[in-house]
Backbone bond lengths (Angstrom), bond angles and torsions (degrees), N, CA, C in turn:
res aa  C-N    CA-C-N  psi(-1)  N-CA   C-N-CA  omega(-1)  CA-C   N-CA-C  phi
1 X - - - 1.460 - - 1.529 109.28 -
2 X 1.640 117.87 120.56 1.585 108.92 168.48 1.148 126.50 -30.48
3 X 1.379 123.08 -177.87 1.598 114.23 169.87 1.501 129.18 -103.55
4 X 1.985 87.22 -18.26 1.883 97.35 159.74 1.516 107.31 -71.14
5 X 1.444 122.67 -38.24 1.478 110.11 175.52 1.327 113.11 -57.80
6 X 1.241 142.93 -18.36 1.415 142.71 -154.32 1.593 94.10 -98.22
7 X 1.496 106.55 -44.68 1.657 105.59 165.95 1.163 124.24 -68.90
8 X 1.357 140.15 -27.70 0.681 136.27 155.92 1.603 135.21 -41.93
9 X 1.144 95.04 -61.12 1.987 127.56 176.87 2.185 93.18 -49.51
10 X 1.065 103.74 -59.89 1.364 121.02 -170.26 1.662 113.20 -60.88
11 X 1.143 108.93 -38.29 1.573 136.72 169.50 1.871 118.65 -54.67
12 X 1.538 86.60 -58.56 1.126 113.58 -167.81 1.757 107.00 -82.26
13 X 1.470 122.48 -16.63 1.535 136.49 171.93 1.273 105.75 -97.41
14 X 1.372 137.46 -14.79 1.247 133.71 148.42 1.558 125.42 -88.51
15 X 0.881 131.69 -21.56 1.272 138.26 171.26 1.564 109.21 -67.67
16 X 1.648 128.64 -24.58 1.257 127.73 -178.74 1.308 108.69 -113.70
17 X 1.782 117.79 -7.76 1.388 119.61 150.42 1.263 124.62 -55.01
18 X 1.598 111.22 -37.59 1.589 120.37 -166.65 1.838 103.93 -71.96
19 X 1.482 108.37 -39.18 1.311 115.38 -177.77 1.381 112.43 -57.50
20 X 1.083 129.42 -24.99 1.702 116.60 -175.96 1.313 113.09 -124.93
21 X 1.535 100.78 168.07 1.868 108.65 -145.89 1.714 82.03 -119.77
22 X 1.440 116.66 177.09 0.994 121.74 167.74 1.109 162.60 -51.79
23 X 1.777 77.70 -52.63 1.627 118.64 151.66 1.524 123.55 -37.21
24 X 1.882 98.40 -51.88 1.804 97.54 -167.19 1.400 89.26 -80.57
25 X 1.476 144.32 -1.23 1.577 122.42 168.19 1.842 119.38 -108.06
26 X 1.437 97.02 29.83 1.459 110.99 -168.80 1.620 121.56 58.37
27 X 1.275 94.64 20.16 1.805 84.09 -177.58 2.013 109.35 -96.75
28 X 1.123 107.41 -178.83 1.479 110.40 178.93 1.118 150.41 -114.02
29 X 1.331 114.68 118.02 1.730 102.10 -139.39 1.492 101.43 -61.33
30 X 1.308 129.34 164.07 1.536 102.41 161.89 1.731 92.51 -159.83
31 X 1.257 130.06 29.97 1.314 127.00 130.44 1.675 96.54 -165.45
32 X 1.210 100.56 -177.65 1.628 130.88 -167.98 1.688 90.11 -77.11
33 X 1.448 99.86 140.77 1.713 111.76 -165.47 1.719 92.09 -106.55
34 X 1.304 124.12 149.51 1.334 141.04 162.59 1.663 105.69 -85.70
35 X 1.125 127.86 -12.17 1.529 138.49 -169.68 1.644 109.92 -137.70
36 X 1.436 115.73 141.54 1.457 131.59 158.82 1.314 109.76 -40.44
37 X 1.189 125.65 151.37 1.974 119.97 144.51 1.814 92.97 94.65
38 X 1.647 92.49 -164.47 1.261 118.09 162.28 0.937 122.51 -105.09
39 X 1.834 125.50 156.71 0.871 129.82 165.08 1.383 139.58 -65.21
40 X 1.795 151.30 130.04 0.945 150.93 -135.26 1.347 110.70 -76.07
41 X 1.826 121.26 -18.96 1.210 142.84 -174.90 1.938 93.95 -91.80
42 X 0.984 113.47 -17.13 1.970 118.00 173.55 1.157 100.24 -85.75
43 X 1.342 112.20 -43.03 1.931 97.20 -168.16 1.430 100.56 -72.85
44 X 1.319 95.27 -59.88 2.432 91.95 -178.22 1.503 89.50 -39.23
45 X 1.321 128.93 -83.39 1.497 100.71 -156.25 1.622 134.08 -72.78
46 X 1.264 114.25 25.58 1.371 111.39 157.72 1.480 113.74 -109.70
47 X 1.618 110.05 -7.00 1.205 112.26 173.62 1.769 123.89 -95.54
48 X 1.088 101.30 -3.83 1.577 163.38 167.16 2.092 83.37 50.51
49 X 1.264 94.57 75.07 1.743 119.68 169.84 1.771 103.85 -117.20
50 X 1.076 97.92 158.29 1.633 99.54 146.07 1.532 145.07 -57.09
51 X 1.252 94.24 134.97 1.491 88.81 -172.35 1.266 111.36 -52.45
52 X 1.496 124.80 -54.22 1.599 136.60 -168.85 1.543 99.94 -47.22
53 X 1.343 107.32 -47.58 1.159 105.06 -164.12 1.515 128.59 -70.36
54 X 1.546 105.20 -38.84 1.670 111.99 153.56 1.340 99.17 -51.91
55 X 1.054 142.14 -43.63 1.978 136.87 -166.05 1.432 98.07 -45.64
56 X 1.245 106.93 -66.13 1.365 146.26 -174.88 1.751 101.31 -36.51
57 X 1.425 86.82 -52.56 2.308 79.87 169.18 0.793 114.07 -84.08
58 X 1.715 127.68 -16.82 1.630 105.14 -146.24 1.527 94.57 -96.63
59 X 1.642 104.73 -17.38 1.953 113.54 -179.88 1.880 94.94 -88.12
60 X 1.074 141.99 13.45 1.386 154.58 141.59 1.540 78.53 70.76
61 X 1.359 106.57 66.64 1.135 101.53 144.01 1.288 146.21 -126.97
62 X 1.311 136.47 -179.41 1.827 133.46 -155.98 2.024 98.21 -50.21
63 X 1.166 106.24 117.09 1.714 107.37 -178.86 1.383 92.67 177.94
64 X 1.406 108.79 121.75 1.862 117.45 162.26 1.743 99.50 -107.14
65 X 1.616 89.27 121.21 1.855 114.77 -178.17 1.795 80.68 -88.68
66 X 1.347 70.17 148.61 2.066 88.04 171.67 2.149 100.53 -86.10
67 X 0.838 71.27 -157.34 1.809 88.85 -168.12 1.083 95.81 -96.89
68 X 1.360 132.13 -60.23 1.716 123.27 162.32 1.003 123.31 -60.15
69 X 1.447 158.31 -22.80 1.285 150.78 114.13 1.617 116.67 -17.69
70 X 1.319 124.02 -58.01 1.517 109.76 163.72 1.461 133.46 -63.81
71 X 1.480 97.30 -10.27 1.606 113.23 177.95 1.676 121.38 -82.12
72 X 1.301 92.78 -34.39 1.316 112.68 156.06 1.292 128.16 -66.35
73 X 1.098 138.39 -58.89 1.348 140.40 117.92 1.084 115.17 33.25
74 X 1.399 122.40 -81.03 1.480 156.46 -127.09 1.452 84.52 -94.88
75 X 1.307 127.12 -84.18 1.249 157.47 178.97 1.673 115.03 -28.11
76 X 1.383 104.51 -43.18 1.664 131.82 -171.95 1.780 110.07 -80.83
77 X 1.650 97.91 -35.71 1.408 92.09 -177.99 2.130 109.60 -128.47
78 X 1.763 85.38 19.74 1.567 91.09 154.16 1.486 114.13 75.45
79 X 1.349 104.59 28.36 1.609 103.50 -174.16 1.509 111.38 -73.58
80 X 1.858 106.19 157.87 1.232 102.05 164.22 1.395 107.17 -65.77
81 X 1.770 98.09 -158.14 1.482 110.76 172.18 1.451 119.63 -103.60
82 X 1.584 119.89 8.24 1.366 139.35 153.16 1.782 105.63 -63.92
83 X 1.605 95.01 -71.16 1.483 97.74 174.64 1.305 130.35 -47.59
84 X 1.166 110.85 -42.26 1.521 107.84 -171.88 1.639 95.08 -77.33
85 X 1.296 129.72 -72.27 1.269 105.86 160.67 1.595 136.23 -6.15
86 X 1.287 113.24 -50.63 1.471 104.38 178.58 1.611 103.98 -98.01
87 X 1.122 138.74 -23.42 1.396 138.02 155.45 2.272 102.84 -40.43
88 X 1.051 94.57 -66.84 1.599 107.01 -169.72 1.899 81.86 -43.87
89 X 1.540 119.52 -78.17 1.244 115.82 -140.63 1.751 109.76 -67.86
90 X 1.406 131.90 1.79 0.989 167.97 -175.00 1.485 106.55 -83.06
91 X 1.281 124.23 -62.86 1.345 139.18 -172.44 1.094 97.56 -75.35
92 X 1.515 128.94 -30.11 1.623 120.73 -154.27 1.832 99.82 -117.65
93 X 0.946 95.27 12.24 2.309 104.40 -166.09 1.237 84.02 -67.02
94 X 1.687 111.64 144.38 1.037 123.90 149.74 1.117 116.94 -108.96
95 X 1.546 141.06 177.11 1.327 132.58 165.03 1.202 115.56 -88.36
96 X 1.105 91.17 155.03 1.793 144.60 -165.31 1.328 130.79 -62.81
97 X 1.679 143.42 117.25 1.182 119.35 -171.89 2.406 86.43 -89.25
98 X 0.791 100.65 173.29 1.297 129.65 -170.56 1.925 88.37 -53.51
99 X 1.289 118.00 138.26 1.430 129.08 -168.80 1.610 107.05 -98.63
100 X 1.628 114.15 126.43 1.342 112.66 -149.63 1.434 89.34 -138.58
101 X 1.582 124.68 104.32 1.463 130.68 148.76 1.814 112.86 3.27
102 X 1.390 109.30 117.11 1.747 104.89 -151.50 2.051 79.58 -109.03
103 X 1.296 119.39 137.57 0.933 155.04 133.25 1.400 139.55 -3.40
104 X 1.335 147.36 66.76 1.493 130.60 -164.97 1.339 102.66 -95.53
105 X 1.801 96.51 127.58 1.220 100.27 173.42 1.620 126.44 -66.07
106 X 1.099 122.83 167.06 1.639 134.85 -170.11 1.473 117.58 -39.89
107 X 1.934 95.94 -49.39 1.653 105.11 -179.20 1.422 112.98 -90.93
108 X 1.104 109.73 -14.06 1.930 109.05 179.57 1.971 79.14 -66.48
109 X 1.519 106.38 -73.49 1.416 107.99 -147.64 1.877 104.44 -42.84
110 X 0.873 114.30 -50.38 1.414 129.74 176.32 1.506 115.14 -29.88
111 X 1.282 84.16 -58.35 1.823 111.93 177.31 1.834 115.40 -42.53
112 X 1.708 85.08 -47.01 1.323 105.25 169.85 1.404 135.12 -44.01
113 X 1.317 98.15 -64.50 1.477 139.38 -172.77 1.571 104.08 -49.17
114 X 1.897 106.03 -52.24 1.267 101.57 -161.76 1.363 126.01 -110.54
115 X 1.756 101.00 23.64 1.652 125.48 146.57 1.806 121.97 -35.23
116 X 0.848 92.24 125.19 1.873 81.58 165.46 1.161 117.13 -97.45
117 X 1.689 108.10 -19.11 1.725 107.97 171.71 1.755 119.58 -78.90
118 X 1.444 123.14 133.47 1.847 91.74 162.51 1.316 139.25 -36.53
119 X 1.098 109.44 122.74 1.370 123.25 160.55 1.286 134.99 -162.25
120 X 1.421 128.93 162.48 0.973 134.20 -177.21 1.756 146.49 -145.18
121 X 0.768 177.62 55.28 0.987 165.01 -178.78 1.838 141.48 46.08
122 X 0.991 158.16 127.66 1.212 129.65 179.98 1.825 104.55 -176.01
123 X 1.514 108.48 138.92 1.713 93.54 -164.56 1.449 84.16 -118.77
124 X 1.716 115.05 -154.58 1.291 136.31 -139.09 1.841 109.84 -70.83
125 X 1.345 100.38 -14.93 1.816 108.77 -179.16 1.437 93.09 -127.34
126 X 1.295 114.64 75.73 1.298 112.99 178.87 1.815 120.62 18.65
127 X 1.452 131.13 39.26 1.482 106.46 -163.73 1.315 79.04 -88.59
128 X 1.339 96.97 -179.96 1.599 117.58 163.87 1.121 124.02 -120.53
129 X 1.227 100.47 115.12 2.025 116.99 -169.51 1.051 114.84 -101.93
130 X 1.213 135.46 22.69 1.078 113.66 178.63 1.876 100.30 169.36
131 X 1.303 117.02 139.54 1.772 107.37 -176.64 1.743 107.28 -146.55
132 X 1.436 120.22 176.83 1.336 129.64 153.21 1.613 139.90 -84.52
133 X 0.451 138.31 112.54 2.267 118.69 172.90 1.345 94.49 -28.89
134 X 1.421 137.64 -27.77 1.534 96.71 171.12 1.142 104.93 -115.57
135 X 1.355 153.41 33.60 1.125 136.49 117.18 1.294 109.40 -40.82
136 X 1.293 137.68 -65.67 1.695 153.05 -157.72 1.504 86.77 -34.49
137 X 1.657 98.31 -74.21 1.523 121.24 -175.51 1.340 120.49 -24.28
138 X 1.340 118.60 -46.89 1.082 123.65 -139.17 2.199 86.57 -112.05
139 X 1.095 118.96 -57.75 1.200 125.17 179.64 1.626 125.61 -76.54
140 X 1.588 115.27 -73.48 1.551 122.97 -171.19 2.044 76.84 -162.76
141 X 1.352 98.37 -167.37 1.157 149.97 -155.82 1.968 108.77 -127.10
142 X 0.861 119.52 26.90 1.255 142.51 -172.29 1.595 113.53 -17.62
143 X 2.044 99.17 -57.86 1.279 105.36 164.78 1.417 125.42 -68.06
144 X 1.572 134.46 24.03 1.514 143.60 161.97 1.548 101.76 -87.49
145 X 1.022 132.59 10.08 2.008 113.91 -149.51 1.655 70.55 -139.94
146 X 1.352 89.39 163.30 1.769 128.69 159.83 1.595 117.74 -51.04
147 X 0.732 125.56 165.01 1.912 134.69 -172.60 1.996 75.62 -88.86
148 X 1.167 114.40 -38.72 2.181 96.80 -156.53 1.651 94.30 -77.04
149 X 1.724 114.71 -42.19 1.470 110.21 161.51 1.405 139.42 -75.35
150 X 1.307 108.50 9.40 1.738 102.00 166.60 1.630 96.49 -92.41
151 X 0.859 97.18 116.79 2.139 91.24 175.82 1.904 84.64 174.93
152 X 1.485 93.27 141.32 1.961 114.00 175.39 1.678 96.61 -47.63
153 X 1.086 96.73 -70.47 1.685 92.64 -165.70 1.355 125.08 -55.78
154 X 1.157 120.72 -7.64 1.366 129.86 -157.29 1.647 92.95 -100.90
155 X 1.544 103.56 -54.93 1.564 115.31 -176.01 1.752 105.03 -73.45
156 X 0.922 129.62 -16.97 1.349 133.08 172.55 1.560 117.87 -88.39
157 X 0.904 121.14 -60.17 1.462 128.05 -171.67 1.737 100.93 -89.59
158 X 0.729 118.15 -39.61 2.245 106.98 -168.76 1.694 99.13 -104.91
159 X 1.601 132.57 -6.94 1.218 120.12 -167.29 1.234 102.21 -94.99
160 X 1.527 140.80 124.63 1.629 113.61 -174.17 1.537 118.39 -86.19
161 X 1.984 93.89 -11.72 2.474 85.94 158.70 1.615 118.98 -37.35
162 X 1.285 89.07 -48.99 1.279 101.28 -173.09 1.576 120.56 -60.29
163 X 1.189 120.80 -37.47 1.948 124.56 155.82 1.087 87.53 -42.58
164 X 1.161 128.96 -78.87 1.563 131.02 -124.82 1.891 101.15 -78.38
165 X 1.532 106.90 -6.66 1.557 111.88 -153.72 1.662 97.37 -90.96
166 X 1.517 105.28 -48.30 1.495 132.79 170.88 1.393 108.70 -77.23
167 X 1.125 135.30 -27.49 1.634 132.83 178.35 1.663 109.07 52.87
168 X 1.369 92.72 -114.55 2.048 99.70 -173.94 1.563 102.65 -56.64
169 X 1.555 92.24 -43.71 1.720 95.38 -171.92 1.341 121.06 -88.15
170 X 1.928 114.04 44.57 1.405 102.59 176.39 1.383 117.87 -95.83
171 X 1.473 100.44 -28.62 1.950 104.43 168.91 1.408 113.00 -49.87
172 X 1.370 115.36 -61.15 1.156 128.45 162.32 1.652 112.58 -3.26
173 X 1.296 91.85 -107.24 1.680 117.55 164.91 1.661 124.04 -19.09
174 X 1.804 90.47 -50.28 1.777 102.08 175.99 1.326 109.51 -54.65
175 X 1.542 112.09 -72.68 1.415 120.86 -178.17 1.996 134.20 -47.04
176 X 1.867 100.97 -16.42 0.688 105.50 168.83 1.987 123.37 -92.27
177 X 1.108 75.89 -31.64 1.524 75.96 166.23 1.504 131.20 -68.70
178 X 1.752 112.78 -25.45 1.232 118.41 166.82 1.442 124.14 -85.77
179 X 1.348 114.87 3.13 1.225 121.03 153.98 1.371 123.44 -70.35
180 X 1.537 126.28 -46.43 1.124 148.63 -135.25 2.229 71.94 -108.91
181 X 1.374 135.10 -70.80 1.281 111.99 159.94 1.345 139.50 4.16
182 X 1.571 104.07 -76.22 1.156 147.98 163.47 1.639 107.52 -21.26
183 X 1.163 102.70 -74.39 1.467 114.48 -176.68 1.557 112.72 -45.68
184 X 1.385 125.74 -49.92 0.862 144.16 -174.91 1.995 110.16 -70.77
185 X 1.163 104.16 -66.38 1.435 113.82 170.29 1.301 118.72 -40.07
186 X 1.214 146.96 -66.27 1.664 163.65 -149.95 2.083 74.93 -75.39
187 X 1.198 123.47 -48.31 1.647 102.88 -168.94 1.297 107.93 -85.09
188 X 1.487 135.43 -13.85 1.704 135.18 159.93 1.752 115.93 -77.50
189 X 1.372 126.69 -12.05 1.284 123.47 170.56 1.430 130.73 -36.66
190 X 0.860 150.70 102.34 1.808 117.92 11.34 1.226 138.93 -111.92
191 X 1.698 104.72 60.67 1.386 102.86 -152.42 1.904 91.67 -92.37
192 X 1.405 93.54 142.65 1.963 86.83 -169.56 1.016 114.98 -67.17
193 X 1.897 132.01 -12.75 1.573 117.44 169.74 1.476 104.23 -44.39
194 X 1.252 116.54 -65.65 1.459 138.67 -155.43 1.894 103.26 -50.70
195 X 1.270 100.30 -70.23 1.568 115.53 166.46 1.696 120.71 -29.04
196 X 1.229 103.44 -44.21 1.395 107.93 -142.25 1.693 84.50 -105.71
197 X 1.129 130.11 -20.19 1.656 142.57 171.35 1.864 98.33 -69.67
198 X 1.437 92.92 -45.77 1.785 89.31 -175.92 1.149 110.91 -63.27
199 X 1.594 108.50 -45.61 1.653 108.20 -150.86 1.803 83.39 -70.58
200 X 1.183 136.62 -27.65 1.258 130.24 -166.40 1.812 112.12 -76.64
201 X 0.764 118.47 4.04 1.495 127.34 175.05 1.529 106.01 -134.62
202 X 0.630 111.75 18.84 1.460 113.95 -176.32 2.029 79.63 -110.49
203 X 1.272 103.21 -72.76 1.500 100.70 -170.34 1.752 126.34 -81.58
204 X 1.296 89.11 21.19 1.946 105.44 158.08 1.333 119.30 -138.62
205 X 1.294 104.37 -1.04 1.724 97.97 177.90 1.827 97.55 -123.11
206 X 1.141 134.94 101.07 1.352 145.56 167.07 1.535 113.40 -38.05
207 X 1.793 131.14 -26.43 0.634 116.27 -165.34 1.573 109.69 -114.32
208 X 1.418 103.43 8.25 1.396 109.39 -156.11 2.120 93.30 -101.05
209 X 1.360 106.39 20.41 1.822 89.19 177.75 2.026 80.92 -118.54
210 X 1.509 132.09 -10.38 1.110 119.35 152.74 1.811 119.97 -40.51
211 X 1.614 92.73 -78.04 1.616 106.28 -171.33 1.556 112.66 -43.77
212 X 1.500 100.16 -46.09 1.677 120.16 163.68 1.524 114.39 -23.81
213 X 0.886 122.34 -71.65 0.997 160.48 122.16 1.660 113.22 31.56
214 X 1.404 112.37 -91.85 1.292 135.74 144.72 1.162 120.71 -16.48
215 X 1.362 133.52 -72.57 1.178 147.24 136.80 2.111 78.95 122.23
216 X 0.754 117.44 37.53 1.818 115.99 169.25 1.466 104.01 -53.58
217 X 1.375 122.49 131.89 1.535 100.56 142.27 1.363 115.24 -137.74
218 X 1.118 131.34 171.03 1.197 157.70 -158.20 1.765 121.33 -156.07
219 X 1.849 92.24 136.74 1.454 97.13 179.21 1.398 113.26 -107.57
220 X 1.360 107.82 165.31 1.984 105.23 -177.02 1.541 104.49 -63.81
221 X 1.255 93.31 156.85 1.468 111.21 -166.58 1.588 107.01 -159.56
222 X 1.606 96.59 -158.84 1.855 97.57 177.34 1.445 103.92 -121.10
223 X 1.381 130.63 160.89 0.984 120.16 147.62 1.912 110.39 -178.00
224 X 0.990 143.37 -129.69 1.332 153.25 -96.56 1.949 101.42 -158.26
225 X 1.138 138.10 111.43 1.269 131.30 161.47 1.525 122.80 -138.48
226 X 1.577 109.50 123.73 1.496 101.62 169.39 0.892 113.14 -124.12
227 X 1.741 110.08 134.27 1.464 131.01 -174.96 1.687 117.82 -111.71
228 X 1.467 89.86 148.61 1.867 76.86 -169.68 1.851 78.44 -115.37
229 X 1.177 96.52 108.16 1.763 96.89 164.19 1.089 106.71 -84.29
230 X 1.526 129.05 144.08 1.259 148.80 105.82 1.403 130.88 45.32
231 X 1.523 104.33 -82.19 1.245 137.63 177.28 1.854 122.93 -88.11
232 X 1.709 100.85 -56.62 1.310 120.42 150.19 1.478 143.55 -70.45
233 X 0.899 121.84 13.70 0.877 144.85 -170.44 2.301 112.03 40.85
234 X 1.372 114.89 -99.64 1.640 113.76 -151.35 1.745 76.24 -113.14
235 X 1.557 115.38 123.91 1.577 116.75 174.25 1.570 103.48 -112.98
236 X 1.028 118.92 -172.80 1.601 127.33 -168.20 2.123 88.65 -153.74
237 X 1.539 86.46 138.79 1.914 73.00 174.85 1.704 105.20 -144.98
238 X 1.034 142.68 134.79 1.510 116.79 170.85 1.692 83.05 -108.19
239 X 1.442 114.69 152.89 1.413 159.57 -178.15 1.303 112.52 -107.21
240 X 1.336 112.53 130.69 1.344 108.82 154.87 1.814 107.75 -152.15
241 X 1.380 105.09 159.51 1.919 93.60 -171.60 1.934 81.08 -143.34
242 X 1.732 72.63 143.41 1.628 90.77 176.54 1.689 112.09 -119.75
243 X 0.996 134.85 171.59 1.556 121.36 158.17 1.289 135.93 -98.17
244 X 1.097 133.73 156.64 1.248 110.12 -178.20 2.024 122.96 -98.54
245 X 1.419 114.50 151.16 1.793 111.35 -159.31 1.778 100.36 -79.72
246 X 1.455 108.03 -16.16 1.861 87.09 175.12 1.641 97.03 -104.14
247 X 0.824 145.11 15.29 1.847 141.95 141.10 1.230 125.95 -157.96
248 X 1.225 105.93 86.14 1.608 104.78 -170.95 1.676 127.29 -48.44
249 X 1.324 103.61 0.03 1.609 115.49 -174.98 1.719 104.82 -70.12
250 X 1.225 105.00 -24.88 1.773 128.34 -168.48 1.807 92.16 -87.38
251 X 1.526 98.07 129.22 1.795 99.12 -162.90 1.786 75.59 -127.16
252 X 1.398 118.37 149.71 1.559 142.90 -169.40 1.454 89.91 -110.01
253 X 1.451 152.51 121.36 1.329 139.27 146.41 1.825 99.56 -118.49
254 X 1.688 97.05 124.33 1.517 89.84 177.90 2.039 88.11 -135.56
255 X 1.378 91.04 150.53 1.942 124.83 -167.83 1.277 99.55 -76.11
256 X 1.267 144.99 173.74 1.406 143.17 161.27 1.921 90.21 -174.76
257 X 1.140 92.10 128.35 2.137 101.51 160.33 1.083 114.11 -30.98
258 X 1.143 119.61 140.67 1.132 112.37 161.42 1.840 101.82 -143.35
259 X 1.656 107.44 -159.65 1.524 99.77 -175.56 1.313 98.81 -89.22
260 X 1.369 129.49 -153.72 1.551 151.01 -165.76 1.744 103.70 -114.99
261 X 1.421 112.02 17.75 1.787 106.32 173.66 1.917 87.83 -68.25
262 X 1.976 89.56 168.24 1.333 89.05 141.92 1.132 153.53 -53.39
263 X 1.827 133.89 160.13 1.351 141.98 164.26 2.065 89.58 -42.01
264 X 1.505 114.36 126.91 1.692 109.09 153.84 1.965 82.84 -106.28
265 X 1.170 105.09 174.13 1.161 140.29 -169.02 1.658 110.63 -126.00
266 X 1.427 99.33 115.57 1.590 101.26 -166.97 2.007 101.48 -56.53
């Protein structure tokens, strides 16, 4: 396992230590804490490991946990099934050949193209490979920007259409998308696409070393979008993204109407 993955892994088992209290794991408070969460001697024993040895991950250091040891883990500090998922694939990462802008083939892109709903394209660092005329419509102009500025995060978090596109619901939106990042990133460490995308929102988006922070992640899913266009004024959208069977790194997200409920959250 790299050694940014090891920080990562270690990062990411303390960050969901800090989130829970005693109470929600039946244990007993029995004085006033100087620190958030549980203690590192609570998680080993509900995970019923060694203490040293949780130390041992949470300082990301050289140690391969078995699969039942991460299961335990999982279980001890209450993960979803996103988390444990990215906990599992975390523990088990190997390294990396060097991360290379992925490709849409002819008939996916095509496929794309001749949607009438938005949609678009998008691989393992959120870029965007590929779009519709009404995506354009409906979002930016995608093919005007740079290959480093066509990418979700970039057009979401540093573009200010994009405030103005999402309105109330742009934090919202931001933070969820850098979760769903997130997931992906912590298993490419340290490859410099990945790095050099962070450090770049990190130092144009003010709010994005908060969420950072957090360390949330999240996988694609379906759910809920309201857009205040421009032109159109207040839209409603449900989402959904599929993958594709000759590279699953290539994610399908296509728009469809919807009514005027709230954004739900996949």
């Amino acid at each position: 396992m790299p050694e940014p993955v090891r920080r990562g892994l270690g990062d990411f088992l303390r960050s969901r230590r800090e989130r829970l209290t005693p109470e929600v794991v039946g244990l007993p408070t029995r004085r006033k804490r100087r620190t958030p969460g549980l203690r590192r001697e609570e998680v080993a024993e509900l995970a019923g490991i060694g203490v040293d040895w949780y130390v041992r991950l949470e300082q990301g250091r050289t140690v391969s946990p078995s699969t039942t040891t991460i299961d335990a883990l999982a279980r001890a500090l209450r993960l979803d099934d996103t988390e444990r998922i990215h906990l599992r694939a975390l523990a088990g990462n190997p390294a990396k050949a060097a991360f290379v802008r992925e490709r849409v083939p002819g008939a996916i892109r095509h496929l794309v193209e001749s949607l009438s709903q938005p949609a678009y394209i998008t691989g393992r660092r959120w870029d965007l490979l590929a779009w519709n005329a009404a995506a354009v419509d409906l979002f930016t102009d995608f093919g005007r920007v740079t290959d480093e500025d066509r990418n979700v995060l970039v057009y979401i978090l540093l573009d200010p259409d994009a405030r103005r596109l999402f309105g109330d619901g742009w934090a919202d939106q931001a933070a969820h998308v850098v979760a769903q990042f997130r997931a992906t990133h912590d298993l490419w460490a340290p490859d410099p696409a990945f790095e050099e995308l962070s450090a770049r929102l990190r130092h144009g988006c003010p709010e994005f070393h908060r969420w950072w922070g957090q360390h949330d992640v999240l996988g694609s899913g379906a759910g809920k979008k309201i857009l205040h266009h421009p032109a159109k004024g207040t839209l409603c959208f449900e989402y959904a993204t599929f993958q594709a069977n000759d590279d699953p790194a290539l994610r399908l997200t296509i728009y469809t109407p919807a009514d005027s409920t709230p954004p739900v959250r996949p």
